[in-house]
C-alpha positions in Angstrom: -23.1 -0.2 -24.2 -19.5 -0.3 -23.9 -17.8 1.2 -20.9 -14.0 0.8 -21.4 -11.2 2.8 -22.6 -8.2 2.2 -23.3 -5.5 5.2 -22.9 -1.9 6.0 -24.2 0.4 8.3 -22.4 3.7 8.5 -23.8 6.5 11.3 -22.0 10.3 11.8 -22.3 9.9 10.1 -19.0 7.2 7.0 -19.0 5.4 5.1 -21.8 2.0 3.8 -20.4 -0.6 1.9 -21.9 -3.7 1.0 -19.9 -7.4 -0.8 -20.5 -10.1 -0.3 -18.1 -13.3 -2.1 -18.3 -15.9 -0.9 -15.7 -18.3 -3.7 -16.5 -15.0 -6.6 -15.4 -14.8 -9.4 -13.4 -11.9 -8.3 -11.7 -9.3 -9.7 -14.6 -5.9 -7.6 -13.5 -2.4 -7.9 -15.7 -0.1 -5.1 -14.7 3.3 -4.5 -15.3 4.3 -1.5 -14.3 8.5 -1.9 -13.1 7.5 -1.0 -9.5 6.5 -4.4 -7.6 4.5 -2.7 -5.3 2.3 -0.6 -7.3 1.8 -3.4 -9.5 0.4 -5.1 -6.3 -2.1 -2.4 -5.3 -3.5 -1.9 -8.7 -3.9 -5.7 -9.2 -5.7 -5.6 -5.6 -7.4 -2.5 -6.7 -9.2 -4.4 -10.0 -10.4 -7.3 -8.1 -12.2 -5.6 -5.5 -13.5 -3.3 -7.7 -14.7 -5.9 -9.9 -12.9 -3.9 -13.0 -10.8 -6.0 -15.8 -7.8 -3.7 -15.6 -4.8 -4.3 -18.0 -1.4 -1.9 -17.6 2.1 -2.0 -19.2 4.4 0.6 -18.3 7.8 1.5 -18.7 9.6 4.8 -17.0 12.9 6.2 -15.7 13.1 4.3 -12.3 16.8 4.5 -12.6 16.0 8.0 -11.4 13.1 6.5 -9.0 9.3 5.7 -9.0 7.5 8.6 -9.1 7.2 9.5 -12.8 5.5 6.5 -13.2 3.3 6.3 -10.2 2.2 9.4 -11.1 1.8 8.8 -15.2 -0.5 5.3 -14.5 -2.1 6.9 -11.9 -3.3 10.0 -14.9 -3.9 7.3 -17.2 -6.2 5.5 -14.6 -7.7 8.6 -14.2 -8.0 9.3 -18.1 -9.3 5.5 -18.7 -12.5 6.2 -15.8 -13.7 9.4 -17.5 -13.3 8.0 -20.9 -15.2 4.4 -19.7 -17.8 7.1 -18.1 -18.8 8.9 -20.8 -21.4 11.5 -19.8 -22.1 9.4 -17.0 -26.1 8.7 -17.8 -27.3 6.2 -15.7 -24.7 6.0 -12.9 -25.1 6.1 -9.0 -22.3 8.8 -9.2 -21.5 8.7 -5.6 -19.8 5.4 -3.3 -18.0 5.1 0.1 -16.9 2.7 2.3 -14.7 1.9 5.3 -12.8 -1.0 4.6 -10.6 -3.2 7.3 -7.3 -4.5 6.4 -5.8 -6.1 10.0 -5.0 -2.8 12.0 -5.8 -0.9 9.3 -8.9 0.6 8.8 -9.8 3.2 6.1 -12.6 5.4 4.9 -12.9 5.9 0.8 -15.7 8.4 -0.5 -15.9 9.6 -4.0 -17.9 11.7 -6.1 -17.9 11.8 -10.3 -19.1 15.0 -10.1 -16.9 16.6 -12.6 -14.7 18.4 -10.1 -10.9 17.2 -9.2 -10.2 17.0 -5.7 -8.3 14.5 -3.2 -9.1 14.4 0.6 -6.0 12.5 1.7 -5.8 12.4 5.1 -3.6 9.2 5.7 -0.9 8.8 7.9 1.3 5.9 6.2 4.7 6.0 7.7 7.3 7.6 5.5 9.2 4.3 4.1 10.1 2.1 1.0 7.6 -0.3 -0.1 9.8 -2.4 -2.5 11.0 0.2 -5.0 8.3 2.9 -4.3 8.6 5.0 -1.7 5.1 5.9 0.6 5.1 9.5 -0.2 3.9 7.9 -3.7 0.4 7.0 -2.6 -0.9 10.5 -2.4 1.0 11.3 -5.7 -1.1 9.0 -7.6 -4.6 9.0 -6.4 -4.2 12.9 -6.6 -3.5 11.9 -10.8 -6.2 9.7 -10.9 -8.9 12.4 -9.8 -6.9 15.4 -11.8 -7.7 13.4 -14.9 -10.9 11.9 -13.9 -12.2 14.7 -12.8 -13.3 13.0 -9.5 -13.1 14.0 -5.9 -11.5 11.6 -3.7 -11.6 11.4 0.1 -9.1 8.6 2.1 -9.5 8.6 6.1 -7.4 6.6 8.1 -9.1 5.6 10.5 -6.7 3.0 12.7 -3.3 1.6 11.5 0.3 1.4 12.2 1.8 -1.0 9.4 2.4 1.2 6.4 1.6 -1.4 3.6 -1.6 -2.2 5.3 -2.8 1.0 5.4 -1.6 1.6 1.8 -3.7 -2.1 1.1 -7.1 -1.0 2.6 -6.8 2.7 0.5 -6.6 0.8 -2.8 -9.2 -2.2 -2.1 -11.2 0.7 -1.0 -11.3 2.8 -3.9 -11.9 -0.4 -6.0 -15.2 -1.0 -3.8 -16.5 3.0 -3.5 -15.5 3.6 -6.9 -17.3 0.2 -8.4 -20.4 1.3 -5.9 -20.5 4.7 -7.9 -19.7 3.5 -11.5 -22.9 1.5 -11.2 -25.8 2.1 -13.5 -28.8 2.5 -11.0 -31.9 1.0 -13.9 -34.1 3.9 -11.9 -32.3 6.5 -13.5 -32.0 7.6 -17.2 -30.5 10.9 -17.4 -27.2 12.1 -15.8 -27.5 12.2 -12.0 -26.8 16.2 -11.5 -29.6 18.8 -11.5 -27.3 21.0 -13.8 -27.8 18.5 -16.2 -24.3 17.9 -17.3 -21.2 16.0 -14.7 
């Protein structure tokens, strides 16, 4: 069984094209115009063990956030596609991941329901071409279109791009924990019978 996707999102404002493999080896090419970005998804793929492929092109002569924003629904888009109806999986992962001073909690659930718990306090600031306000932005895309409730706690940290770090490598790992097929389960892992 197949579980990958591949999603096109084309606006007046961004052309995105992204592949998402659940079932990777942590394979990452991603071109997305904002350096930084780029960077956290690639991080984001390895940890998560996910082969994750992303060209994108959008109107960063007016600034980043179109595109954050657009990869971050196609992400989204690409997970509940790759899921399916979600047979089989564990459905639920977390984790509290380290990065120097850093130190962040990630829980998710593919429940079905859109949510983000950000509770992060990354200093206000440019990192490269994409300014921190951005991080929110695009995990908030990525469980609209999944579907998916996503909780970040910042635990410790000062360093913005560390904490920024530890909140992607950490949604790799929860996310890789709960996109796992459990071989104890057969049906979909609700008991309304549908996710």
């Amino acid at each position: 069984m197949s579980r990958s996707a591949t999603v096109e999102r084309k606006t007046a404002e961004t052309d995105v094209a992204l592949k998402l493999d659940l079932d990777g080896s942590g394979k990452a090419a991603v071109s997305t115009g904002v350096g930084f970005l780029d960077h956290m998804l690639t991080l984001f793929a390895k940890h998560g063990l996910f082969d994750l492929s992303v060209e994108a092109t959008g109107d960063l002569q007016v600034d980043a956030h179109h595109t954050v924003e657009d990869v971050g629904l196609a992400l989204g888009s690409a997970l509940a596609g790759a899921l399916g109806d979600k047979r089989g999986i564990v459905r639920h992962g977390s984790i509290i991941l380290p990065m120097d001073e850093a130190l962040v909690a990630c829980a998710i659930d593919l429940g079905g329901r859109p949510f983000l718990g950000y509770a992060l306090e990354v200093p206000r600031c440019m990192l490269g071409a994409m300014d921190s306000e951005l991080v929110e932005e695009f995990f908030r895309a990525v469980a609209s279109a999944a579907a998916m409730s996503i909780h970040l706690r910042q635990l410790s940290g000062t360093n913005a791009h560390h904490i920024v770090e530890a909140a992607f490598k950490a949604f790799g790992r929860a996310l890789d924990a709960a996109t796992r097929l459990d071989p104890r389960v057969s049906d979909i892992p609700s008991t309304k019978g549908v996710l």
